[in-house]
mmCIF file of the N, C-alpha and C atoms, coordinates in Angstrom:
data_MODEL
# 
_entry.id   MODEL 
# 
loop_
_atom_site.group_PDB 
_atom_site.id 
_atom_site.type_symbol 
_atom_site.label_atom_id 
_atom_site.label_alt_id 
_atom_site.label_comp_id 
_atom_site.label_asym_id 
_atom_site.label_entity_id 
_atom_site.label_seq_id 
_atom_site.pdbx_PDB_ins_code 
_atom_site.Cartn_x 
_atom_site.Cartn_y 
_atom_site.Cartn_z 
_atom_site.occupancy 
_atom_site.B_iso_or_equiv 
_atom_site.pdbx_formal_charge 
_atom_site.auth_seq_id 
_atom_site.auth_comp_id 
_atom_site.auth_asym_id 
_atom_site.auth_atom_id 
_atom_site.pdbx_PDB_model_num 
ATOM 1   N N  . UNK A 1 1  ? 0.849   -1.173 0.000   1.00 0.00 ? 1  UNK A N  1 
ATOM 2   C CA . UNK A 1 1  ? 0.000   0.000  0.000   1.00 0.00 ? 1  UNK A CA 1 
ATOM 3   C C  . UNK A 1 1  ? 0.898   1.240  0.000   1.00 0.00 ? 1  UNK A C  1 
ATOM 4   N N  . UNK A 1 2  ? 0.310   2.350  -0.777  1.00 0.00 ? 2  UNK A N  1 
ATOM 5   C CA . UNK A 1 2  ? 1.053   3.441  -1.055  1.00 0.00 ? 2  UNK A CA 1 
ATOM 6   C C  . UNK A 1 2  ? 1.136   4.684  0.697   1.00 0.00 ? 2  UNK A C  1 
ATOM 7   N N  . UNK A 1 3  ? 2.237   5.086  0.842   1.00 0.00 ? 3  UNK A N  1 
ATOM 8   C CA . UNK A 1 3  ? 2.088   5.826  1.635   1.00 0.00 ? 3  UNK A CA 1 
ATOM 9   C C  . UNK A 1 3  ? 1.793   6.989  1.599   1.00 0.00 ? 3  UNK A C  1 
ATOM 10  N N  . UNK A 1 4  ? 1.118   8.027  2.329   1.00 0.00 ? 4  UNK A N  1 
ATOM 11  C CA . UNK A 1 4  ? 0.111   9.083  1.934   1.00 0.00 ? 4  UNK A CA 1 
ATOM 12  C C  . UNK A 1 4  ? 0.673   10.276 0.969   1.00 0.00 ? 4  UNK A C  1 
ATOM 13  N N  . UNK A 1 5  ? 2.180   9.798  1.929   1.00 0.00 ? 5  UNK A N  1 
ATOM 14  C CA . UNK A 1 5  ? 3.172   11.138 1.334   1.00 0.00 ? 5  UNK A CA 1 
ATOM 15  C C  . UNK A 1 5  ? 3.758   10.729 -0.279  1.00 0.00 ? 5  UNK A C  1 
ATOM 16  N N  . UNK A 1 6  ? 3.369   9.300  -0.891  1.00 0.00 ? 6  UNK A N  1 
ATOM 17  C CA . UNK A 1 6  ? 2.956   9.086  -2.062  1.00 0.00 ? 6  UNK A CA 1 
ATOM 18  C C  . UNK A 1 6  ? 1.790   9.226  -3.032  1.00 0.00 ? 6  UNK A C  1 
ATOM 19  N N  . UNK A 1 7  ? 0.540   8.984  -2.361  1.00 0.00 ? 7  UNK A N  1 
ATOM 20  C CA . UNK A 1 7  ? -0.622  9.656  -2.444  1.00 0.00 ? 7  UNK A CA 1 
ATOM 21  C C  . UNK A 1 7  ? -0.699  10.706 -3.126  1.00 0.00 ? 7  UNK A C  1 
ATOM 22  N N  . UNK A 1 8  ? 0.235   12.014 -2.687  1.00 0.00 ? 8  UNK A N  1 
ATOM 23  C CA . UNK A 1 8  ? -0.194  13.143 -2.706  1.00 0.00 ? 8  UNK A CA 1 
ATOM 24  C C  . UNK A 1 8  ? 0.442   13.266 -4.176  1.00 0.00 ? 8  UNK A C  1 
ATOM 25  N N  . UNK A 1 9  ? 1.220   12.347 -5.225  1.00 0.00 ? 9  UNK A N  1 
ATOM 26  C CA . UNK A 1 9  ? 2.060   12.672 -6.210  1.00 0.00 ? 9  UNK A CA 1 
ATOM 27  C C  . UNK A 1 9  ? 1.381   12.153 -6.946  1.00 0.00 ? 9  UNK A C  1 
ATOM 28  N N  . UNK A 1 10 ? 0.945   12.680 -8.058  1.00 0.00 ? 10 UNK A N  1 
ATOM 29  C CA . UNK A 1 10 ? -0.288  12.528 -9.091  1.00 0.00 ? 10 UNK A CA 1 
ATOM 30  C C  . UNK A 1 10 ? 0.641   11.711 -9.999  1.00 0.00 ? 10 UNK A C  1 
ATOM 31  N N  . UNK A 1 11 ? 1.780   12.102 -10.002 1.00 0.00 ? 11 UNK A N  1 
ATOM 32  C CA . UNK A 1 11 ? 2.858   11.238 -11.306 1.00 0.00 ? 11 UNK A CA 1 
ATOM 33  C C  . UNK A 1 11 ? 2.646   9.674  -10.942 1.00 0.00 ? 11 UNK A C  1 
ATOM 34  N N  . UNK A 1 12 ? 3.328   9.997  -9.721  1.00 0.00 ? 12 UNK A N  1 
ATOM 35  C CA . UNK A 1 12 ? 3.480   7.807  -9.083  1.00 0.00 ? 12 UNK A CA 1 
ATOM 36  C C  . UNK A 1 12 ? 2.330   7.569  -9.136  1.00 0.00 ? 12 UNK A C  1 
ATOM 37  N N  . UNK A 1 13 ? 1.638   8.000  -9.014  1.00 0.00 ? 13 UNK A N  1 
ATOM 38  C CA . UNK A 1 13 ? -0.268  7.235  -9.188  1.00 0.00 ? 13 UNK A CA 1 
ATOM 39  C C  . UNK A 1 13 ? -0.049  7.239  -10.577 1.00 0.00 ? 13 UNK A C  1 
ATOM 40  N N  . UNK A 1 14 ? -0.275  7.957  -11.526 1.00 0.00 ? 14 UNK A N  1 
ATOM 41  C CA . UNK A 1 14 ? -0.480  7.823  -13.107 1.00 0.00 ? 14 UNK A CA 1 
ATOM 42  C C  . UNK A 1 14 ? 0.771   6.767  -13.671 1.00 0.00 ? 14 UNK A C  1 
ATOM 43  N N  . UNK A 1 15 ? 1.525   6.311  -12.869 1.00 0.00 ? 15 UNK A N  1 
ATOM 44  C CA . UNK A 1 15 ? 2.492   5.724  -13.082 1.00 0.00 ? 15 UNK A CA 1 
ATOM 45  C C  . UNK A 1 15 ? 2.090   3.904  -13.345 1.00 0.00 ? 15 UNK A C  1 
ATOM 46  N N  . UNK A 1 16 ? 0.810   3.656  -12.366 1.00 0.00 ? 16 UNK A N  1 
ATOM 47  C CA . UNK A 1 16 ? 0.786   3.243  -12.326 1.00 0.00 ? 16 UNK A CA 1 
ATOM 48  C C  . UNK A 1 16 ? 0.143   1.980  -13.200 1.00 0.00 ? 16 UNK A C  1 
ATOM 49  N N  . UNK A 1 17 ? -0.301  0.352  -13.172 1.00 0.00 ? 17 UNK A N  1 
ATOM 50  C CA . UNK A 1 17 ? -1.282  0.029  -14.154 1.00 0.00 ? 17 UNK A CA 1 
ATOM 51  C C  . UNK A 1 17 ? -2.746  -0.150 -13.389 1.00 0.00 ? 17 UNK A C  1 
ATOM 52  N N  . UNK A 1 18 ? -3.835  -0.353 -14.238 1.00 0.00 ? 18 UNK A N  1 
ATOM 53  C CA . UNK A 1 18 ? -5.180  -0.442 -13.550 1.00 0.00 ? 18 UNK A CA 1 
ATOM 54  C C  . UNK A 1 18 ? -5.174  -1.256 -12.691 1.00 0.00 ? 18 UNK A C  1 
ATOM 55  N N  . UNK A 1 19 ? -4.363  -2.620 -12.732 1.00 0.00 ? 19 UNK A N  1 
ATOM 56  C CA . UNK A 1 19 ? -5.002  -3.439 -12.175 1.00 0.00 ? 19 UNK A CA 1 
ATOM 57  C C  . UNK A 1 19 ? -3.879  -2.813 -10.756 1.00 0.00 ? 19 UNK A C  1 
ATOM 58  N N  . UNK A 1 20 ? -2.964  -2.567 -10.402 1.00 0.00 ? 20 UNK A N  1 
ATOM 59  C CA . UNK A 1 20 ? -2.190  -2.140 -9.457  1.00 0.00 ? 20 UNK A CA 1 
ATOM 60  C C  . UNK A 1 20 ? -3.204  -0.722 -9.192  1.00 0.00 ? 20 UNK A C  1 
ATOM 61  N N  . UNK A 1 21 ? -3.421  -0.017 -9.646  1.00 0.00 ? 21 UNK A N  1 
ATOM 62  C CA . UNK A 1 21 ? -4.527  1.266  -9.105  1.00 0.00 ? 21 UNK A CA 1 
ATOM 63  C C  . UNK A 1 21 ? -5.995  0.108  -8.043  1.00 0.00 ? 21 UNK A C  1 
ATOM 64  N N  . UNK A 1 22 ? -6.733  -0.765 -9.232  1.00 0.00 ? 22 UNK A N  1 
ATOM 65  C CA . UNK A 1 22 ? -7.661  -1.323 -8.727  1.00 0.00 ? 22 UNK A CA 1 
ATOM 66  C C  . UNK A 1 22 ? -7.219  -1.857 -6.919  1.00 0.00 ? 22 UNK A C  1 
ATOM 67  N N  . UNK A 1 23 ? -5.778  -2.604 -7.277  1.00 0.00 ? 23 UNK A N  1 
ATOM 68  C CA . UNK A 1 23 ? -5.112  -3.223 -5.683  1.00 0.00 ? 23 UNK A CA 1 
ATOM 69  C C  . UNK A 1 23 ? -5.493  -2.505 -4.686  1.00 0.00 ? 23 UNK A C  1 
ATOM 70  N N  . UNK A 1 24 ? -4.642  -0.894 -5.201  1.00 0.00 ? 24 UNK A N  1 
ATOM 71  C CA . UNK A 1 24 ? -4.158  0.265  -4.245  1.00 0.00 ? 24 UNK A CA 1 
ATOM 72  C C  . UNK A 1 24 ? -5.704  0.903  -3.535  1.00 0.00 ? 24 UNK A C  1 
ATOM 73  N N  . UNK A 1 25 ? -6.451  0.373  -4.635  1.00 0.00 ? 25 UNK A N  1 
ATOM 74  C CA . UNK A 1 25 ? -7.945  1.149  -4.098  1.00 0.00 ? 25 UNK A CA 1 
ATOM 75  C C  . UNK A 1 25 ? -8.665  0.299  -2.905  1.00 0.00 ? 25 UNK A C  1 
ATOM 76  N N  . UNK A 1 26 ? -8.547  -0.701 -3.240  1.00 0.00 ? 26 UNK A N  1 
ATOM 77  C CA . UNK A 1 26 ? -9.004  -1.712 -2.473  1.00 0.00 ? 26 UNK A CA 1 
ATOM 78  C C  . UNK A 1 26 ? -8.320  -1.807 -0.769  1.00 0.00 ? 26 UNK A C  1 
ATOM 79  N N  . UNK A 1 27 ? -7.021  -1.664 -1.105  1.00 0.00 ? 27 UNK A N  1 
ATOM 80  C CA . UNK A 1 27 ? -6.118  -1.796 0.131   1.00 0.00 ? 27 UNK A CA 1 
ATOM 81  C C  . UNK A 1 27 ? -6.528  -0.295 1.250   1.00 0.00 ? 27 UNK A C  1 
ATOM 82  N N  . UNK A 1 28 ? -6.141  0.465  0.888   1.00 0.00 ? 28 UNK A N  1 
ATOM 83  C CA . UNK A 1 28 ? -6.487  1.930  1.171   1.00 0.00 ? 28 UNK A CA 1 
ATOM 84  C C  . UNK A 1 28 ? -8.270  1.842  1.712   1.00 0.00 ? 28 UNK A C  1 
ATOM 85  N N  . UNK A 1 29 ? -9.302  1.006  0.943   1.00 0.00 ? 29 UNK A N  1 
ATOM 86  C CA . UNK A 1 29 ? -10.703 1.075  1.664   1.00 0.00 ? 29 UNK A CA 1 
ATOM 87  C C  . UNK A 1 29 ? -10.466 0.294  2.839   1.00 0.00 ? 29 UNK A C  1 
ATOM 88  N N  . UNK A 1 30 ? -9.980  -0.954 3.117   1.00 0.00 ? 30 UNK A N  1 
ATOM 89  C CA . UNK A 1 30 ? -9.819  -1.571 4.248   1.00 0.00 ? 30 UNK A CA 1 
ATOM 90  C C  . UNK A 1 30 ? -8.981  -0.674 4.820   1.00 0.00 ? 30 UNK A C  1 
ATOM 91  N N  . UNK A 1 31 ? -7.861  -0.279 5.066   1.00 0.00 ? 31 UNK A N  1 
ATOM 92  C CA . UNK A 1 31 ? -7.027  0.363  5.414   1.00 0.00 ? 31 UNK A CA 1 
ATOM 93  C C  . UNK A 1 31 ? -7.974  1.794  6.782   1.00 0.00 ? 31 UNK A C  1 
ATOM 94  N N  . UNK A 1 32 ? -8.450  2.263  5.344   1.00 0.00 ? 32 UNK A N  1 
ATOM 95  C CA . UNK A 1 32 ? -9.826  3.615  6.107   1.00 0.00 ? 32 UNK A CA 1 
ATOM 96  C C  . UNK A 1 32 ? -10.305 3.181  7.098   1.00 0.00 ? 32 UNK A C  1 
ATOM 97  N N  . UNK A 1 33 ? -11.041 1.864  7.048   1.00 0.00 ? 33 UNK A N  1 
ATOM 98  C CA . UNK A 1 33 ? -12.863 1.197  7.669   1.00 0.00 ? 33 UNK A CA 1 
ATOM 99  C C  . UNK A 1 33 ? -11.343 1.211  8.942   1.00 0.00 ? 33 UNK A C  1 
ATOM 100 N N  . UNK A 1 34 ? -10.559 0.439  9.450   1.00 0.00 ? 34 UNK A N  1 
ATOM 101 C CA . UNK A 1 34 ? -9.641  -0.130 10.202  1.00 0.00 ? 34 UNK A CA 1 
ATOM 102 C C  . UNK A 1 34 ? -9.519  1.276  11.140  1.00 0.00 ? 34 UNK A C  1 
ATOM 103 N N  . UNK A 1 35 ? -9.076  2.483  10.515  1.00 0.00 ? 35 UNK A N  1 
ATOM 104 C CA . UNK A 1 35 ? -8.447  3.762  11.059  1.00 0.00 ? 35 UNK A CA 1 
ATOM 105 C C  . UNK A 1 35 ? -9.841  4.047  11.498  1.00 0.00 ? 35 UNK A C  1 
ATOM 106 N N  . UNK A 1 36 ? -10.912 4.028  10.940  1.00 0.00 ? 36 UNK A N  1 
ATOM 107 C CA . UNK A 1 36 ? -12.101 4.704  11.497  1.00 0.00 ? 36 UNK A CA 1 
ATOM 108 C C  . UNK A 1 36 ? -12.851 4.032  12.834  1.00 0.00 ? 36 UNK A C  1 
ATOM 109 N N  . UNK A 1 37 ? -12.438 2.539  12.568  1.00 0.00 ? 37 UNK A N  1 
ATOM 110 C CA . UNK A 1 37 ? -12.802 1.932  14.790  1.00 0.00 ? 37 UNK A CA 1 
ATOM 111 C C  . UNK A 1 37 ? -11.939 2.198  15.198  1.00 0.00 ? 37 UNK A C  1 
ATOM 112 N N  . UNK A 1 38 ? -10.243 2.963  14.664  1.00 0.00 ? 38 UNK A N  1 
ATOM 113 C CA . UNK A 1 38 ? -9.531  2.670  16.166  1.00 0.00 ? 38 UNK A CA 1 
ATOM 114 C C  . UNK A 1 38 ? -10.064 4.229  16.179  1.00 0.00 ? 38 UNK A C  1 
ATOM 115 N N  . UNK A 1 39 ? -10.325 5.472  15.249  1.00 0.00 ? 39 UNK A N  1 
ATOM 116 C CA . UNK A 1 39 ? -10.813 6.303  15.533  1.00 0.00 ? 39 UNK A CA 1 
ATOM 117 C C  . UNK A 1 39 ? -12.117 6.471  16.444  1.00 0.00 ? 39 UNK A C  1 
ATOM 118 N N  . UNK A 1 40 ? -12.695 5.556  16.629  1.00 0.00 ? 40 UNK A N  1 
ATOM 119 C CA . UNK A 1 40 ? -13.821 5.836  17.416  1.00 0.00 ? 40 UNK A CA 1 
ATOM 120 C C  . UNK A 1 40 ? -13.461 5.160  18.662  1.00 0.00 ? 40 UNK A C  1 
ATOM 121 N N  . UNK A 1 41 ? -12.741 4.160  18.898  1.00 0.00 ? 41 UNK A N  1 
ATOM 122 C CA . UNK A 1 41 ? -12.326 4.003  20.211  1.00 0.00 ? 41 UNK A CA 1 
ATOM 123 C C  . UNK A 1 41 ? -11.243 4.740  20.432  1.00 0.00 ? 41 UNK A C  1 
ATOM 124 N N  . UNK A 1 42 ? -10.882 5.843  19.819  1.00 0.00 ? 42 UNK A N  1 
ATOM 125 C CA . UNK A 1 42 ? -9.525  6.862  20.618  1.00 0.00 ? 42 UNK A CA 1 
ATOM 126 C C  . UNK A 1 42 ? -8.497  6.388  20.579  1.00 0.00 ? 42 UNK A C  1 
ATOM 127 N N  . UNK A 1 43 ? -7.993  5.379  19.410  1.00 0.00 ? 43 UNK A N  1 
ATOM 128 C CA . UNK A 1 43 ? -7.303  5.094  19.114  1.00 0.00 ? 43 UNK A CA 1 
ATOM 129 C C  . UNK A 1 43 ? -5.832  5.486  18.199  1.00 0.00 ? 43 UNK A C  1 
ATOM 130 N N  . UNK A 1 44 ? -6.214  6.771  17.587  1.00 0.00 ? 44 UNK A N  1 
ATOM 131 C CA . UNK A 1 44 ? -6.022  6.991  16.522  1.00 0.00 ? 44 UNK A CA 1 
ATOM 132 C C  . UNK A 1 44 ? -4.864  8.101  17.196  1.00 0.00 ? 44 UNK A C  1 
ATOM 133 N N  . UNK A 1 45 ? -3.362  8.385  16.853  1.00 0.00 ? 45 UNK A N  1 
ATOM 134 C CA . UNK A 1 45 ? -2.865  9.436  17.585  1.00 0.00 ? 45 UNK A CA 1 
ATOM 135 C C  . UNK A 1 45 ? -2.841  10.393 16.426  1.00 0.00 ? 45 UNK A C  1 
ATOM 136 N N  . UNK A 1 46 ? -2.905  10.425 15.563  1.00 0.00 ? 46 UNK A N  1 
ATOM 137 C CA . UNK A 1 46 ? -2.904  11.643 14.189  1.00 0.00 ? 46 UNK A CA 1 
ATOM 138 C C  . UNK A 1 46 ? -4.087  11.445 13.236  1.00 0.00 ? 46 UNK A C  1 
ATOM 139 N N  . UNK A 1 47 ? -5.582  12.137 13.409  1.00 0.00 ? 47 UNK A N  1 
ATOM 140 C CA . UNK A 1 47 ? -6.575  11.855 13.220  1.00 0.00 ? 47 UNK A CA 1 
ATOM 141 C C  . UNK A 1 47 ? -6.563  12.204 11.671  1.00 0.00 ? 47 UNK A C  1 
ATOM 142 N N  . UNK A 1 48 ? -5.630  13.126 11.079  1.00 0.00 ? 48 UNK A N  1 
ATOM 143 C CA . UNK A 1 48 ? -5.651  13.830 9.740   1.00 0.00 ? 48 UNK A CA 1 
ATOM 144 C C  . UNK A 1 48 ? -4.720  12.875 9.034   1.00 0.00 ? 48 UNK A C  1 
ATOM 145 N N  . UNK A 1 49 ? -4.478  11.760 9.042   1.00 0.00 ? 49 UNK A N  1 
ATOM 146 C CA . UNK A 1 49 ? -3.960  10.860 8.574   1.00 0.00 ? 49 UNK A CA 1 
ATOM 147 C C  . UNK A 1 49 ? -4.977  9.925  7.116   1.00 0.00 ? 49 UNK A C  1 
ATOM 148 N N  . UNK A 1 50 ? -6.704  9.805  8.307   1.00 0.00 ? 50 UNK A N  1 
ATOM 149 C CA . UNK A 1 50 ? -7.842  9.619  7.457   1.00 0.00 ? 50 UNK A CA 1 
ATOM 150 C C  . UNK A 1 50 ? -7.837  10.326 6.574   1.00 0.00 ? 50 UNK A C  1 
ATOM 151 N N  . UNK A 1 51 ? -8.183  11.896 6.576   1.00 0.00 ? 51 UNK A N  1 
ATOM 152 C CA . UNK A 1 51 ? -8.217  12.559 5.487   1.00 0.00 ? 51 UNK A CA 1 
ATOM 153 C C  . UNK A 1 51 ? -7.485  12.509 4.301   1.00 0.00 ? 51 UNK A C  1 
ATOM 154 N N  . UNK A 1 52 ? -5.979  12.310 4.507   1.00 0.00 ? 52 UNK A N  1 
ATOM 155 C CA . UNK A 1 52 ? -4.906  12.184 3.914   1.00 0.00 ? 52 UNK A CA 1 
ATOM 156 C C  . UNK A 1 52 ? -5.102  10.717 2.839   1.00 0.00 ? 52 UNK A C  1 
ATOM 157 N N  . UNK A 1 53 ? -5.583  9.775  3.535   1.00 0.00 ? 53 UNK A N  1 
ATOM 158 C CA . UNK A 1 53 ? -6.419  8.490  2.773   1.00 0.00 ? 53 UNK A CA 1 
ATOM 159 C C  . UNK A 1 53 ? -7.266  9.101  2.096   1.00 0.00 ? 53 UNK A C  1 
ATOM 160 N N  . UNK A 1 54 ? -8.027  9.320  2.517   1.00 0.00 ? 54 UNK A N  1 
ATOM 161 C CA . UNK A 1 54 ? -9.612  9.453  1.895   1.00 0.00 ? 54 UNK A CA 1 
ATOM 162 C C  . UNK A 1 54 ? -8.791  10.367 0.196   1.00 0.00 ? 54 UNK A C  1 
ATOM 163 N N  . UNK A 1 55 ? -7.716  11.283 0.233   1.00 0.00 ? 55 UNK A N  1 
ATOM 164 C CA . UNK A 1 55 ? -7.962  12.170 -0.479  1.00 0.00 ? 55 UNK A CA 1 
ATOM 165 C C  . UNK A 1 55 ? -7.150  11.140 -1.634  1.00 0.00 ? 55 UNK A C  1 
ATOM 166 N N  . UNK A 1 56 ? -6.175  10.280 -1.347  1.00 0.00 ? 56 UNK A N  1 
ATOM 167 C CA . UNK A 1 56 ? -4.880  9.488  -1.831  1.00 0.00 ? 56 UNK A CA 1 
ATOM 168 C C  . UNK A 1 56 ? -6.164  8.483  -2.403  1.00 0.00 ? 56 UNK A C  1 
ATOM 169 N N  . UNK A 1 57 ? -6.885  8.457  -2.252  1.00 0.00 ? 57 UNK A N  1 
ATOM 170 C CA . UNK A 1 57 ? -8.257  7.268  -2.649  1.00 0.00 ? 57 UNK A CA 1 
ATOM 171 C C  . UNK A 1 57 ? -8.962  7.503  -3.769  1.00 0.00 ? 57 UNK A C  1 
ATOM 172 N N  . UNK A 1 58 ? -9.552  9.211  -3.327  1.00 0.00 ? 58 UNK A N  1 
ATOM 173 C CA . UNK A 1 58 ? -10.324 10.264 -4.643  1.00 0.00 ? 58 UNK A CA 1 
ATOM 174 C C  . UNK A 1 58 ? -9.154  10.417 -5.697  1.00 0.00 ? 58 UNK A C  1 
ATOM 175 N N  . UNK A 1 59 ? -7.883  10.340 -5.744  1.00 0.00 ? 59 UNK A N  1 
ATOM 176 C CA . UNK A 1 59 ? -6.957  10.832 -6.569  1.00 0.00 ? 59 UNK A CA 1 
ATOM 177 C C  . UNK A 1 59 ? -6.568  9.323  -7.318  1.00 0.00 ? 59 UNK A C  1 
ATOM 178 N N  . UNK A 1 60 ? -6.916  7.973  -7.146  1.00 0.00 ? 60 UNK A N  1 
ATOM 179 C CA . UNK A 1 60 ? -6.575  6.718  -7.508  1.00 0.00 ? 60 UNK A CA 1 
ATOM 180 C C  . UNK A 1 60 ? -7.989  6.411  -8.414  1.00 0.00 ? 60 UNK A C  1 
ATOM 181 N N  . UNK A 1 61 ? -9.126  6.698  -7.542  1.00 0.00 ? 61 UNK A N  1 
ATOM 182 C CA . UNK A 1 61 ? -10.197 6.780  -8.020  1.00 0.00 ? 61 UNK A CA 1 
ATOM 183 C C  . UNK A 1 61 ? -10.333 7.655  -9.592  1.00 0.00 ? 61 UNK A C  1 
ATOM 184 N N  . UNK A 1 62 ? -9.989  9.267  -9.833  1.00 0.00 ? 62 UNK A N  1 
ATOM 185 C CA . UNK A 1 62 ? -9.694  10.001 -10.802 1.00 0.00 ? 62 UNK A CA 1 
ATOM 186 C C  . UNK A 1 62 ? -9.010  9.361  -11.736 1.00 0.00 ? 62 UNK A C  1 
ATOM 187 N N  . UNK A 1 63 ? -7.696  8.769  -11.321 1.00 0.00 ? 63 UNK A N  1 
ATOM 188 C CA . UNK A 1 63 ? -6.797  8.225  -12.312 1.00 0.00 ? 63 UNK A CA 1 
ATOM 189 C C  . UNK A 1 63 ? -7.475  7.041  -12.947 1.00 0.00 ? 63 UNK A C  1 
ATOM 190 N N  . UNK A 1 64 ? -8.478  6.157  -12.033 1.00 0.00 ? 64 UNK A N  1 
ATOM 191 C CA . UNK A 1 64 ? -8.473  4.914  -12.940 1.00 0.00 ? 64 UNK A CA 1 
ATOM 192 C C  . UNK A 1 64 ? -10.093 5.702  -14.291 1.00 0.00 ? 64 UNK A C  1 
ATOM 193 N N  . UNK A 1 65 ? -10.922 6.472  -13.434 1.00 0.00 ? 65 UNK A N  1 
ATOM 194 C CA . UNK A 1 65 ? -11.256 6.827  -14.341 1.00 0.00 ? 65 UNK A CA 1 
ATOM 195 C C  . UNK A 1 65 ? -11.039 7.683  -15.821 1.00 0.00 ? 65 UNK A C  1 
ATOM 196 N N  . UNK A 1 66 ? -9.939  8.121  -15.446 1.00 0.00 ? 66 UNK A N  1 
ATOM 197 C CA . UNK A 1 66 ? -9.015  8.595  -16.666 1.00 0.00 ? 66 UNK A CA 1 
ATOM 198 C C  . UNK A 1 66 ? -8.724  7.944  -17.911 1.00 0.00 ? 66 UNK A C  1 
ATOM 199 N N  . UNK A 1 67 ? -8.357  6.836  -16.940 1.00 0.00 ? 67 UNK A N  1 
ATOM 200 C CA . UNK A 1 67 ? -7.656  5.547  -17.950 1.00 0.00 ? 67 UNK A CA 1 
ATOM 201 C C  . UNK A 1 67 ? -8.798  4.302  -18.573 1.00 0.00 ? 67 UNK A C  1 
ATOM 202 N N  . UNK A 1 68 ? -10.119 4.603  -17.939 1.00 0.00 ? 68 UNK A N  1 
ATOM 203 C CA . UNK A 1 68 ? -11.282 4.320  -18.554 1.00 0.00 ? 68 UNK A CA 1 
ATOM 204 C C  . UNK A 1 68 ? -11.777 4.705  -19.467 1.00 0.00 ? 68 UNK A C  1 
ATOM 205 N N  . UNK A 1 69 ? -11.842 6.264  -19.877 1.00 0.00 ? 69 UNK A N  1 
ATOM 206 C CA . UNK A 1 69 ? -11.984 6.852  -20.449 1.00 0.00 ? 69 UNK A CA 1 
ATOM 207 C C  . UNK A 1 69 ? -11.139 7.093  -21.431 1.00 0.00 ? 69 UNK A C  1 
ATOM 208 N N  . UNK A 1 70 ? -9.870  7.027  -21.629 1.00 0.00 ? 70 UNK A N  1 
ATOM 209 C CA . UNK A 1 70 ? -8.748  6.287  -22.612 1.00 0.00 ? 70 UNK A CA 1 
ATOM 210 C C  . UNK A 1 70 ? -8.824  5.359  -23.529 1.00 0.00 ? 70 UNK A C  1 
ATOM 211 N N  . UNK A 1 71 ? -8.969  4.469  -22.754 1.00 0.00 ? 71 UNK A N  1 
ATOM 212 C CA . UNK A 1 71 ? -9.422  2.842  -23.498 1.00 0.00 ? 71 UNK A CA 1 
ATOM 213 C C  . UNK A 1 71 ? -10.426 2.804  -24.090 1.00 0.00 ? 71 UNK A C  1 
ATOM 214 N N  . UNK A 1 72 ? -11.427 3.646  -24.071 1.00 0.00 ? 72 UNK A N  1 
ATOM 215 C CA . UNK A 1 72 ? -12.824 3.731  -23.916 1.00 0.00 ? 72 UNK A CA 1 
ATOM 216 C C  . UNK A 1 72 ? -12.787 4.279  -25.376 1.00 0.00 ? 72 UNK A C  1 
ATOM 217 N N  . UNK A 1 73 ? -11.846 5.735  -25.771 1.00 0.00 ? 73 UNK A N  1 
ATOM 218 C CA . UNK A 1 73 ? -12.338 6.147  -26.782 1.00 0.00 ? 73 UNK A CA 1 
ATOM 219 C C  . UNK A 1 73 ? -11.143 5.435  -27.950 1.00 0.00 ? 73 UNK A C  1 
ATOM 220 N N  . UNK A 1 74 ? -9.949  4.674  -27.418 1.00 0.00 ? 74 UNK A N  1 
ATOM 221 C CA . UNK A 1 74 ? -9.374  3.753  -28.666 1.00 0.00 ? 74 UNK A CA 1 
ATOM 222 C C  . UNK A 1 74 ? -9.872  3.041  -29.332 1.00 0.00 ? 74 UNK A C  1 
# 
């Protein structure tokens, strides 16, 4: 799984292939659901970490639809 401070680089995501985007998406949703019970039991010591997912998720999400839309009009 990508780390957030990878996340944030639109290149290494576009870098990547669908089916490794599809992985990264998948990993990152379990990843969230996991951060969000230890978040509710007070678990969590850097709560903006979620956000930092959530956004590394919308930006994997963008890319694969990109590359849908690629294939789509070849």
């Amino acid at each position: 799984m990508m780390k957030p401070k990878e996340l944030r680089q639109t290149a290494k995501v576009r870098e990547l292939s669908v089916e490794d985007l599809n992985q990264e998406a998948r990993e990152i949703s379990d990843h969230l659901m996991k951060l969000r019970f230890q978040q509710a039991a007070g678990q969590v010591e850097n709560p903006s970490i979620i956000r930092e997912y959530r956004h590394g998720l919308a930006r994997i999400k963008t890319v694969l639809a990109e590359k849908r839309r690629l294939a789509k009009g070849s």
